[in-house]
C-alpha positions in Angstrom: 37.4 48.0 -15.9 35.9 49.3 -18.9 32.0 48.2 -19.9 31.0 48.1 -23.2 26.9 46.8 -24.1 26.4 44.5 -27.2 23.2 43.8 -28.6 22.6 40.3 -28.8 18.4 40.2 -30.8 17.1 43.3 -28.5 18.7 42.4 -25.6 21.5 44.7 -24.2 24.3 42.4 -22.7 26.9 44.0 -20.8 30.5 43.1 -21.7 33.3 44.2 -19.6 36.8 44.8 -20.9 38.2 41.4 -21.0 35.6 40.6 -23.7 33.5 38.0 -21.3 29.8 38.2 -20.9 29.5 37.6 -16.9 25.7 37.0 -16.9 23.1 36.6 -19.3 19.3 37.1 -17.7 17.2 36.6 -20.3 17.5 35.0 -24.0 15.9 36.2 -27.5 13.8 34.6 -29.5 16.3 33.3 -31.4 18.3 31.4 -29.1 15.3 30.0 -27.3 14.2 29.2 -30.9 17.5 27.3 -31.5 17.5 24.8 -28.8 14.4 23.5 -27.9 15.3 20.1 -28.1 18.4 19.8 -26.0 15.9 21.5 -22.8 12.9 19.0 -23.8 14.7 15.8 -24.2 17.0 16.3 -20.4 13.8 17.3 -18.8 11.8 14.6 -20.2 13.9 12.1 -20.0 15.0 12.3 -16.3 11.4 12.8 -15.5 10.4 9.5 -17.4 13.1 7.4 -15.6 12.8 8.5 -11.9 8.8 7.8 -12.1 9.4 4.8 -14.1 11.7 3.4 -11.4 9.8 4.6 -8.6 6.8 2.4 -10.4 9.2 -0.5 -10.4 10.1 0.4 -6.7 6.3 0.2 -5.7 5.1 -2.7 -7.4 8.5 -4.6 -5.7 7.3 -3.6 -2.3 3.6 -3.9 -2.4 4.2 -7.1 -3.5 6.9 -8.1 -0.9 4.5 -6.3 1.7 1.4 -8.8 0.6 3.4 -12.0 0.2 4.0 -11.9 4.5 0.5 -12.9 5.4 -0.2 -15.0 3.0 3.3 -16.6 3.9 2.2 -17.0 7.3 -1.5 -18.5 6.9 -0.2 -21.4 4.8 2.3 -22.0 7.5 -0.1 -21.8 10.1 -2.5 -24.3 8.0 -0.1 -26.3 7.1 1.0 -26.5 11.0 -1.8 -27.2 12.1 -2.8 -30.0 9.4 -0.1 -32.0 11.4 -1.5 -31.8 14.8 -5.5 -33.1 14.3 -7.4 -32.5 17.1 -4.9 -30.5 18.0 -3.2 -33.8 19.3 0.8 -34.8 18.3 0.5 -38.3 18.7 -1.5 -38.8 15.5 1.7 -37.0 13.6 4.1 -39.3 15.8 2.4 -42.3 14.3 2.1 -41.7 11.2 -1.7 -41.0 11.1 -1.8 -37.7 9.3 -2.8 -37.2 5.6 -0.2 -37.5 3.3 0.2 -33.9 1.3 -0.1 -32.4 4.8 3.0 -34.3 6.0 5.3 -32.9 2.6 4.9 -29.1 4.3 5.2 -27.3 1.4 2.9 -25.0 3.0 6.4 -24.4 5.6 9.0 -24.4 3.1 7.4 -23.7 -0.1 5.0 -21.1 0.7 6.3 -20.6 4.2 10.2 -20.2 4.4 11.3 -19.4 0.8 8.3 -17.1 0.0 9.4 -15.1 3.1 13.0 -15.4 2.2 11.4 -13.5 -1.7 9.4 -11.0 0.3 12.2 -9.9 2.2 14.7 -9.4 -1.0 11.6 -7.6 -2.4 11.3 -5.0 -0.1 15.4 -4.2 0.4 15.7 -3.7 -3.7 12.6 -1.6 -3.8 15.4 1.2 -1.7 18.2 0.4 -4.5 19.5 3.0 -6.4 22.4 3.7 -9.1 22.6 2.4 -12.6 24.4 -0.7 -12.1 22.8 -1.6 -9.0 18.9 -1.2 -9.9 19.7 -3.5 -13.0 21.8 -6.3 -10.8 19.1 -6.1 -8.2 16.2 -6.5 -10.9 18.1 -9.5 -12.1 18.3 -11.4 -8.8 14.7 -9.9 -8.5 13.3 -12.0 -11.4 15.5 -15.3 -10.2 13.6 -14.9 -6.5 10.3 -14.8 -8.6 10.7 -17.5 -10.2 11.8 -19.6 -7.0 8.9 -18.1 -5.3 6.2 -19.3 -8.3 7.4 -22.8 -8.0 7.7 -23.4 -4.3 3.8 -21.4 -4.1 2.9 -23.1 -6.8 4.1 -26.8 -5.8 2.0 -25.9 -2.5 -1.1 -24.7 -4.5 -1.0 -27.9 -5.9 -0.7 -30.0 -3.2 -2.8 -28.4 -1.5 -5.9 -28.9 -4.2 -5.0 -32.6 -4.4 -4.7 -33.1 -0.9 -8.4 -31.3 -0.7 -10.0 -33.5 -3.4 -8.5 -37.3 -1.9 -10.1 -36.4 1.6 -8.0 -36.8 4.9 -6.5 -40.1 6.2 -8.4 -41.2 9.4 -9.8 -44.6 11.0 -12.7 -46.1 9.2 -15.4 -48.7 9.0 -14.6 -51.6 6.7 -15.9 -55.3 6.4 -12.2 -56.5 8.1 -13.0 -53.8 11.2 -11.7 -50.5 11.9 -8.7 -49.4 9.5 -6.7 -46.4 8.7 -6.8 -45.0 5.0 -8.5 -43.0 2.7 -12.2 -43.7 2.7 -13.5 -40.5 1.0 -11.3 -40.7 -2.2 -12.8 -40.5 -5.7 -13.6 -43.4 -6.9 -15.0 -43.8 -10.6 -17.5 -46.4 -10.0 -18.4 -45.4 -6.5 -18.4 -41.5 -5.6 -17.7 -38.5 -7.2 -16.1 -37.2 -3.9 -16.5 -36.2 -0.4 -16.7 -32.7 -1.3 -20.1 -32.8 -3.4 -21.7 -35.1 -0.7 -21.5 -33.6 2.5 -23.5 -36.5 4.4 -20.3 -38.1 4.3 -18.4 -35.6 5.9 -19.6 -37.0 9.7 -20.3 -40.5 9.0 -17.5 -42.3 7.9 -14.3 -41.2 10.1 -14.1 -42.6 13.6 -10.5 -41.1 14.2 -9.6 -38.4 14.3 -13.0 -36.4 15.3 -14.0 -33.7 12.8 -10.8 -35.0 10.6 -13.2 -34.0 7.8 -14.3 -30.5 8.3 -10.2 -29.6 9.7 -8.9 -31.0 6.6 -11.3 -28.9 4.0 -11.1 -25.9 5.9 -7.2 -25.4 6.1 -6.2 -27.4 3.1 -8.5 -24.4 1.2 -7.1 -21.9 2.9 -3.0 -23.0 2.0 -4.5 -23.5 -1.5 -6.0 -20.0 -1.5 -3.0 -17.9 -0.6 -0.8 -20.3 -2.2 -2.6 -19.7 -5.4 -2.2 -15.8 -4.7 1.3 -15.7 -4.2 2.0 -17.9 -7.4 -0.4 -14.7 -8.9 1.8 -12.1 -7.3 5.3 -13.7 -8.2 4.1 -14.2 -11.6 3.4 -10.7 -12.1 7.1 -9.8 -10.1 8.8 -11.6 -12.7 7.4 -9.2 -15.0 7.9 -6.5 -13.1 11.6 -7.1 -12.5 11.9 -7.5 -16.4 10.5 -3.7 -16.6 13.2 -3.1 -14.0 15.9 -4.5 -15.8 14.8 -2.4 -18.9 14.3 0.9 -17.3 17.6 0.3 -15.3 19.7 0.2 -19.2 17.7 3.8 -19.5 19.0 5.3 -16.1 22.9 5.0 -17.9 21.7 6.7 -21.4 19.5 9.5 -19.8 22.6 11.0 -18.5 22.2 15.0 -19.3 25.3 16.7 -20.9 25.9 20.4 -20.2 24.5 22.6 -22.6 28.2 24.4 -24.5 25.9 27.7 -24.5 25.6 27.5 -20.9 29.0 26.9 -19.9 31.1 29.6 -17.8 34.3 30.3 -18.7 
């Protein structure tokens, strides 16, 4: 086979006798000068995507990862709102504050929070064009479940705080279940600005008071968190969904200088 060497700038390339230039090791001046912008743009646009979605991927399970506790204190509170004095017949008879007895703190911010966490943290591992945009739309539909069950139990919860527990009281007929330490306009501000009444006015049951602030606050505090934390999700899937569009156009196409024939 005969060899022949062309100058290509001044570079020697070696040329063999079919006319075909096996391997080029180095480029001139020229040719590097010529495309710049088809190496910048594949480089920086595959970079830009794989850190944006493993941002996206991050977020989804730091969030999924935080949501679990909180999930499980406002089931716990809510749990053990139901049993005062750690006693059942109170719930059996209907003697347990009202908000306590809807259990959003089980199924709100309990069952389908965990149920959000869980889808979090599986689509953080998705990958593939198609698939990180479909998962980032069900991503922002389990967000926005998630902000209205945490935030029906947020509320509740801060509603359920400011009425005061229902327990057996003092009144001028004799002992009587209700609501004794509600706001009332033109008596009391509240239970929770006075805390003489706190011991005083609920026979039934003991420390009904002090259980009822303590837990209801907690439910309301992680509640409140998690409607925080979903809120920001939803935005996050939305960054999801538009990073996912760029994973199909950032494709790279070979270069024609660089092809082998």
């Amino acid at each position: 086979m005969s060899k022949k060497v062309l100058m290509l700038g001044m570079l020697p390339v070696p040329i063999y006798g079919n006319g075909r230039v096996l391997c080029v090791r180095q480029e001139s001046s020229v040719s590097l000068f010529l495309r710049p912008t088809q190496l910048d743009c594949a480089s920086v646009g595959s970079s830009s995507s794989s850190s944006g979605q493993m941002c996206v991927s991050r977020c989804l399970q730091c969030v999924g990862i935080s949501l679990v506790p909180m999930a499980v204190v406002c089931m716990l509170s809510n749990t053990l709102l139901l049993l005062p004095e750690l006693k059942i017949h109170f719930l059996l008879e209907g003697h347990v504050t009202r908000e306590a007895t809807w259990a959003t703190g089980l199924w709100g911010s309990g069952f389908l929070v965990l149920l959000g966490a869980r889808a979090f943290v599986r689509s953080s591992r998705t990958s593939g064009c198609c698939a990180v945009r479909t998962e980032m739309l069900c991503q922002g539909v389990y967000s926005c479940v998630c902000v209205l069950a945490a935030g029906t139990c947020c509320l509740f919860s801060a509603t359920g705080l400011s009425r005061g527990p229902l327990c057996l009281h003092n009144t001028t007929s004799g002992p009587t279940w209700g609501v004794p330490l509600r706001p009332l306009p033109d008596h009391h501000a509240g239970y929770l600005y006075n805390k003489t009444l706190w011991s005083g006015v609920c026979l039934e049951p003991r420390g009904v008071v002090q259980w009822n602030v303590v837990l209801f606050s907690l439910m309301g505090a992680a509640s409140g968190l998690q409607t925080i934390l979903c809120g920001a999700n939803i935005l996050n899937s939305l960054l999801g969904l538009i990073l996912g569009q760029g994973f199909c156009h950032n494709k790279v196409s070979p270069v024609s200088g660089h092809r082998g024939s």
